[in-house]
C-alpha positions, 0 to 999 in steps of 0.5 A: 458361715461355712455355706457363705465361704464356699459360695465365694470360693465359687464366685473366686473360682469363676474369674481365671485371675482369682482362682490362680491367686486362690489356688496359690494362696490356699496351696496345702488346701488345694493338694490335699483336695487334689489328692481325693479329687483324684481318687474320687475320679478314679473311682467314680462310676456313674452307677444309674439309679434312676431305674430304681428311683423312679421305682420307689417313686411309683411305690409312694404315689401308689401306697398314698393314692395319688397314681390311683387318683391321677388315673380317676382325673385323666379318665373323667378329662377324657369323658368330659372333653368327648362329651363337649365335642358330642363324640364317642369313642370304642378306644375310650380305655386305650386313650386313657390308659395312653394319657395317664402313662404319660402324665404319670411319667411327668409327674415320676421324672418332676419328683425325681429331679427334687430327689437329693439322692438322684443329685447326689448322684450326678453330682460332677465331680470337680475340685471346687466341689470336693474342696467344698464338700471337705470345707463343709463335711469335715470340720478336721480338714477345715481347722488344717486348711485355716492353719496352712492356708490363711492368705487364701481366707484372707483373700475370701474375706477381701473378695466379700468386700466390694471396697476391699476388693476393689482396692486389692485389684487396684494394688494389684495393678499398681505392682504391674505397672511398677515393674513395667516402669522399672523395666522401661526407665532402666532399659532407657538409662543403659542405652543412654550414651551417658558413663556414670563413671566418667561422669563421677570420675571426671574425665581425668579418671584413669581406665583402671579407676573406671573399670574398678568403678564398673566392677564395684555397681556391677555396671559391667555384668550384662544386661539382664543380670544389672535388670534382674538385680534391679527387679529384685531391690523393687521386690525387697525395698532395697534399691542399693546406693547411688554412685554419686554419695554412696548413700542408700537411696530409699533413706535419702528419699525418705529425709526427703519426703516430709519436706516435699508433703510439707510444701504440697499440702500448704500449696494445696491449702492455698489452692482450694482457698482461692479456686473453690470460692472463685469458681462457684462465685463465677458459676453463679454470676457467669458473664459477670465482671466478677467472672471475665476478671477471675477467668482471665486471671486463671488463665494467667496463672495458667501461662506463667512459668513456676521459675519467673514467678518464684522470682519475681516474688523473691525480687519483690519480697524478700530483696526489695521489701525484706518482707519474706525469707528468699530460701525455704527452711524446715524450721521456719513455717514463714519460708513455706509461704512464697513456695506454697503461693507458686505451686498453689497459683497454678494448682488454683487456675485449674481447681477454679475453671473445671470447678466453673464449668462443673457446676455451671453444668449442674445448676442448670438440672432440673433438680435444681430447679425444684429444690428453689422451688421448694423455698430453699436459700440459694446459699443452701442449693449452692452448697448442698445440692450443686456443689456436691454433685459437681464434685467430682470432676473436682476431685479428678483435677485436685487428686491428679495435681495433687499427685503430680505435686508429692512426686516433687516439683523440681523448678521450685524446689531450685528456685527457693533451694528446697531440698525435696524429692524433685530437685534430687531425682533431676539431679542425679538423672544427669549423671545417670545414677541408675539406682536413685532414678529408679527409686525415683520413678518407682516414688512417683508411680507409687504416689500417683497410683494412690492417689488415683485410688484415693479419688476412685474410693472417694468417687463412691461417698460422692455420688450413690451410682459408682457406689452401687456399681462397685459393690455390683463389680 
């Protein structure tokens, strides 16, 4: 076990970024393997042994016979090699003595190579190897390094695993890229012409009140104390509150949030229920009357605008047929049907054509061709062989608009008066509130990360190639 970790703490160590994220980690591990890296080093003389090494080899391959033996063959080579070339030489013992020293030496330096006092020895003396000598040799700086630094076996065990490493790199990342964007949207929303204050305020609003405004969000201290304050509530979850309510934000998004998964998942419910079937069937009967009616059936919902169709189905259903409730209500499942029907319409079109052309490109391997061969029903090649490996182009397209669809779609959340994330965040970005746009972007890129992960993840139980090459990563 102990072999195990060390092995992996010098595969950490190879990759510049991880053995930052080690050294930080396992901090009190590191310093005090500092500490005797440096009195090692200082001490450390490179004492030559090899003489006497190469000494007490000579004495071993002497006292069990083999120097003895060794000069016996060399010289019986010699005689027979004159012999077939039909020479004879007045120097035969100087050849041989000249031979056999040379062969003796290789044999001499081959053993002296094996010997673990000659490796010892020459051994570089390097911080990953007296922090791995101390791991395996003392077992009382073991325990210390296990109760000071467990954040750096806890990276050891994730850099173990290929799936858990891949995800922590994944995440990673994602931290990067959600300072990136606060950075960016912020730096955008304090150049914008726009004042929050006069915008709250209104335009009757004295200089007195707008300077108190100001003072109270801290909009008048300078660029980079507003943009650090900002870092910081990413850091701590806390994005303060918004101009306009005086509400905290993360608690305003967080009512927010099972009402926009609500209407996601049911959206996403009735796309796979049309898309899935209607794509293979296209897949399978291509040219079909079946085939050019739903194709162009796709490309309609496609074009048609999320906001006209949200109201023709209001028009049609809840005025003239009274059929259906015209706005959404969370205690009402009936409310999410027209919602769930425009955001699936769109979703559906896409699903159903890259589901098409995947399998259209599958059906036709040779794969396929053998598995009918075999006598296999066609509804078994189709679902079991086809469908699975044209999955994951799929998958791509639904994770992405899945993704895209959590983050909130503002023009139907307007149209049925859905009180979700993206109908909020649009809002407030007109004022600007600074601190609910942000909170907002950072939600989005969240979600859309996830979501990306969770496909990347998925990509490996679908096909056994990206399986293997991650845990090769």
């Amino acid at each position: 076990m102990k072999k195990n970790m060390t092995d992996i703490l010098e595969r950490i160590f190879k990759k510049p970024l991880y053995r930052i994220f080690a050294v930080l980690l396992g901090l009190p591990t590191f310093l005090v393997s500092f500490i005797v890296y440096c009195v090692k080093k200082s001490s450390f003389a490179k004492t030559d042994k090899t003489a006497q090494l190469k000494a007490s080899i000579l004495r071993e391959l002497e006292a069990s016979g083999k120097k003895q033996a060794l000069y016996e063959e060399t010289k019986q080579f010699l005689q027979n090699k004159q012999a077939f070339f039909k020479k004879t030489s007045n120097n035969l013992d100087k050849q041989v003595e000249e031979t056999f020293q040379k062969e003796l030496d290789k044999l001499v330096e081959k053993q002296l190579q094996a010997c673990e006092e000659y490796k010892s020895s020459f051994r570089p003396v390097t911080l990953l190897n007296v922090t791995k000598d101390l791991l395996t040799e003392n077992s009382l700086f073991l325990l210390f390094s296990v109760i000071t630094s467990l954040p750096l076996y806890l990276l050891l065990l994730i850099y173990s695993n290929p799936y858990a490493k891949y995800i922590f790199e994944r995440l990673v990342m994602m931290v990067f890229v959600l300072f990136g964007v606060v950075f960016l949207v912020f730096t955008i929303l304090h150049m914008s012409p726009m004042d929050p204050a006069v915008n709250i305020l209104g335009q009757t609003a004295t200089p007195e009140q707008i300077q108190e405004f100001n003072r109270v969000y801290g909009l008048d201290e300078p660029y980079l104390n507003q943009l650090f304050r900002s870092f910081k509530g990413l850091i701590t979850m806390d994005m303060g509150r918004s101009y306009a309510g005086n509400e905290i934000v993360f608690e305003a998004i967080a009512r927010k949030f099972p009402v926009t998964l609500q209407v996601t998942f049911a959206s996403l419910a009735v796309a796979l229920v049309l898309a899935i079937p209607s794509g293979i069937v296209s897949a399978v009967k291509p040219y079909s009357t079946f085939d050019y009616v739903f194709m162009l059936i796709a490309l309609l919902g496609l074009s048609i605008p999320n906001f006209w169709l949200g109201l023709v189905l209001i028009l049609n259903f809840s005025i003239n047929l009274q059929w259906l409730p015209a706005t959404y209500s969370s205690t009402d499942w009936v409310t999410l049907i027209m919602p769930a029907i425009v955001l699936g319409t769109g979703l559906s079109a896409s699903v159903a054509r890259m589901t098409r052309s995947s399998m259209l490109e599958v059906i036709n391997q040779d794969y396929i061709t053998t598995a009918k061969a075999k006598g296999l029903s066609s509804r078994t090649v189709i679902l079991r062989h086809a469908l699975g490996n044209a999955m994951i182009p799929i998958v791509t397209v639904i994770g992405l608009q899945f993704g895209g669809m959590l983050g909130g779609s503002a023009v139907t959340e307007k149209v049925f008066n859905i009180n979700g994330i993206g109908s909020y965040i649009v809002d407030k970005q007109f004022v600007p509130d600074i601190p609910v746009v942000l909170a907002g972007v950072v939600y989005v890129s969240v979600i859309i990360s996830l979501a990306n992960l969770f496909v990347d993840i998925l990509y490996a139980f679908l096909d056994p190639r990206i399986k293997s090459k991650m845990k090769n990563y």
